[in-house]
MIMAR-391036 format. One record per residue: residue in one letter; z, y negated, x of N, C-alpha, C in turn. Coordinates in Angstrom, 2 decimals. Layout:
('A' (Z Y X) (Z Y X) (Z Y X)),
...
% end
This chain:
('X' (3.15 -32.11 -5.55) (4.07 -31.00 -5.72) (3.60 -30.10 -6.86)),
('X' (3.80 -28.98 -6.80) (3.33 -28.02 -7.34) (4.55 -27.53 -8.66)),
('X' (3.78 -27.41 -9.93) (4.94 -27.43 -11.30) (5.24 -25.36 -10.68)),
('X' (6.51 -25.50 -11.37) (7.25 -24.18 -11.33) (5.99 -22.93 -12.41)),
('X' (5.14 -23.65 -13.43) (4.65 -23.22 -14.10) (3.71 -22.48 -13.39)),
('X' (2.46 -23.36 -12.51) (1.71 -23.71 -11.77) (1.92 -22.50 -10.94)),
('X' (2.98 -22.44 -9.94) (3.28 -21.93 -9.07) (3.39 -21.32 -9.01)),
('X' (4.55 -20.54 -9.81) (4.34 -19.29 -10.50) (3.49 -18.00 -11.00)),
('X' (2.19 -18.66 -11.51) (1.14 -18.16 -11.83) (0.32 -17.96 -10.33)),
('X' (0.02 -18.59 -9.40) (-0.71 -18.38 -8.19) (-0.07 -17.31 -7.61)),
('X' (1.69 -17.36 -7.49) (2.03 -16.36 -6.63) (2.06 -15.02 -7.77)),
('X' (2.24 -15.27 -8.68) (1.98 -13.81 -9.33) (0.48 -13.03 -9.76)),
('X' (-0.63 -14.14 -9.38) (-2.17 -13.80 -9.33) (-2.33 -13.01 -8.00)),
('X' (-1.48 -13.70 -6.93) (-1.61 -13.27 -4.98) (-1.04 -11.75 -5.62)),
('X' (-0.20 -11.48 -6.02) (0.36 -10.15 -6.13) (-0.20 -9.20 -6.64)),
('X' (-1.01 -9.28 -8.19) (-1.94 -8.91 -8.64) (-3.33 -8.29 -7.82)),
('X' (-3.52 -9.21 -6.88) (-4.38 -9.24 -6.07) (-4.61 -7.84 -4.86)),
('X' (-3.23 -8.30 -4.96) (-2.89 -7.19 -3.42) (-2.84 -5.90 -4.18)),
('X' (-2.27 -6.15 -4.99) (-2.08 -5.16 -5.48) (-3.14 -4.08 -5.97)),
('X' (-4.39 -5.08 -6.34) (-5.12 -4.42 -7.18) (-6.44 -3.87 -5.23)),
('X' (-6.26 -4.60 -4.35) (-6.66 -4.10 -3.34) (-6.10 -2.82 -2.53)),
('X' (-4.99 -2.72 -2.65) (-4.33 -1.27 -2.50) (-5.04 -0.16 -3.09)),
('X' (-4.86 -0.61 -4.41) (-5.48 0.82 -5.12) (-6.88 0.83 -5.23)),
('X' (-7.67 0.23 -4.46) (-9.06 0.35 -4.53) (-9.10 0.98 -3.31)),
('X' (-8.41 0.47 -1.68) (-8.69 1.02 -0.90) (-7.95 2.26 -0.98)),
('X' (-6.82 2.91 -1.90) (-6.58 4.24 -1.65) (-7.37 4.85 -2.11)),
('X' (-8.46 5.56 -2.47) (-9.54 5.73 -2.74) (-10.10 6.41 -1.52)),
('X' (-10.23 5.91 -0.85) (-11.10 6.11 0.76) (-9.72 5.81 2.09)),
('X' (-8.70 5.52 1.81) (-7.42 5.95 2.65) (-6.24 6.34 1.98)),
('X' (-5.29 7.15 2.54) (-3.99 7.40 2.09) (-3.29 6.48 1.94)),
('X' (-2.68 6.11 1.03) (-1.80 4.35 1.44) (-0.19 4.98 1.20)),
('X' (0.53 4.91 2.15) (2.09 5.50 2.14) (2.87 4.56 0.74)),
('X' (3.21 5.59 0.12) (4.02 4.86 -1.80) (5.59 4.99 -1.27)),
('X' (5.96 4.90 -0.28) (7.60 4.62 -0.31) (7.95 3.50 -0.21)),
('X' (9.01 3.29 -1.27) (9.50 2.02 -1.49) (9.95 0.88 -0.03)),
('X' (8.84 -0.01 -0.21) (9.58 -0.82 0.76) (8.29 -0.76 2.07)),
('X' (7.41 0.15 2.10) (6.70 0.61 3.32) (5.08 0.18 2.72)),
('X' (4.34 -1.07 3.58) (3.26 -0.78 3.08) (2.35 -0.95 4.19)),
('X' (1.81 0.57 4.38) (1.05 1.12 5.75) (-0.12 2.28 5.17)),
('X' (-0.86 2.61 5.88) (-1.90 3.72 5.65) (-1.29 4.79 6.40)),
('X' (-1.47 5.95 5.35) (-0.59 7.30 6.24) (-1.99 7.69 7.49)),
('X' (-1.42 7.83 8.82) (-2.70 8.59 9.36) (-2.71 10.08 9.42)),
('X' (-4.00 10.66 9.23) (-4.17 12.07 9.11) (-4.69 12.92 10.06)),
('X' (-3.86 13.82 10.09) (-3.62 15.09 10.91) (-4.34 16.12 10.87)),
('X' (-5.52 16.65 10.94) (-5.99 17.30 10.24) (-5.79 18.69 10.77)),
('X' (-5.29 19.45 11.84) (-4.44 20.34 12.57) (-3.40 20.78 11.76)),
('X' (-2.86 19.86 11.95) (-1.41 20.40 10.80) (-1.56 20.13 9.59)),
('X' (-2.25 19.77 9.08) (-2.71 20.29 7.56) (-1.51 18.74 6.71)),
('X' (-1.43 17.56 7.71) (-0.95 16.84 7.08) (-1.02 15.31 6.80)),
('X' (-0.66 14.51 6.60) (-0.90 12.87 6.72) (0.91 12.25 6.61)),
('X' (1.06 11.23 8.00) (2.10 10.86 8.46) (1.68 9.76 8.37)),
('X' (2.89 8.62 7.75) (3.29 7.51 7.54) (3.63 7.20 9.50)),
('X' (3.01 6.09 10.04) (3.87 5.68 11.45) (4.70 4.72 11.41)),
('X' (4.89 4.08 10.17) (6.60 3.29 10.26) (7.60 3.82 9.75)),
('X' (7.30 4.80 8.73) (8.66 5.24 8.29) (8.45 6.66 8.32)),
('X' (7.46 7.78 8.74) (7.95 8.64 9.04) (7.36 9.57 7.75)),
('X' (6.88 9.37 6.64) (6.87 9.74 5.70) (5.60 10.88 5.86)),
('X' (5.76 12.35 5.32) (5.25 13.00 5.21) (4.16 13.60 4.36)),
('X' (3.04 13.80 4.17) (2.25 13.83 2.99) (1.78 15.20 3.14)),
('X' (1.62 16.56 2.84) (1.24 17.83 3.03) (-0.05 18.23 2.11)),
('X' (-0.90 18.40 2.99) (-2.40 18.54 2.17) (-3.08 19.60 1.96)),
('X' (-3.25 19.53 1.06) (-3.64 20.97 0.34) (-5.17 21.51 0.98)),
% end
């Protein structure tokens, strides 16, 4: 069995992790920042925009 100490630390390293992989791949993709949503916006390049496909979220590109 795994100490609360122990445990703790792995799942907050996994988070770290992801986390720190997000912001490497936004870099080279859009990654949608609304709370709760974690998807790559796809881009439009017609309409001059990048759309979130689970929640809808709008990104307008300059």
């Amino acid at each position: 069995m795994l100490t609360r100490t122990y445990h703790s630390s792995v799942v907050g390293r996994s988070a770290s992790i992801r986390r720190m992989r997000r912001r490497s791949q936004a870099t080279t993709k859009l990654y949608c920042r609304t709370n709760g949503c974690t998807s790559f916006l796809e881009l439009q390049p017609e309409r001059g925009v990048a759309v979130c496909p689970i929640c809808e979220y709008t990104l307008h590109l300059n």
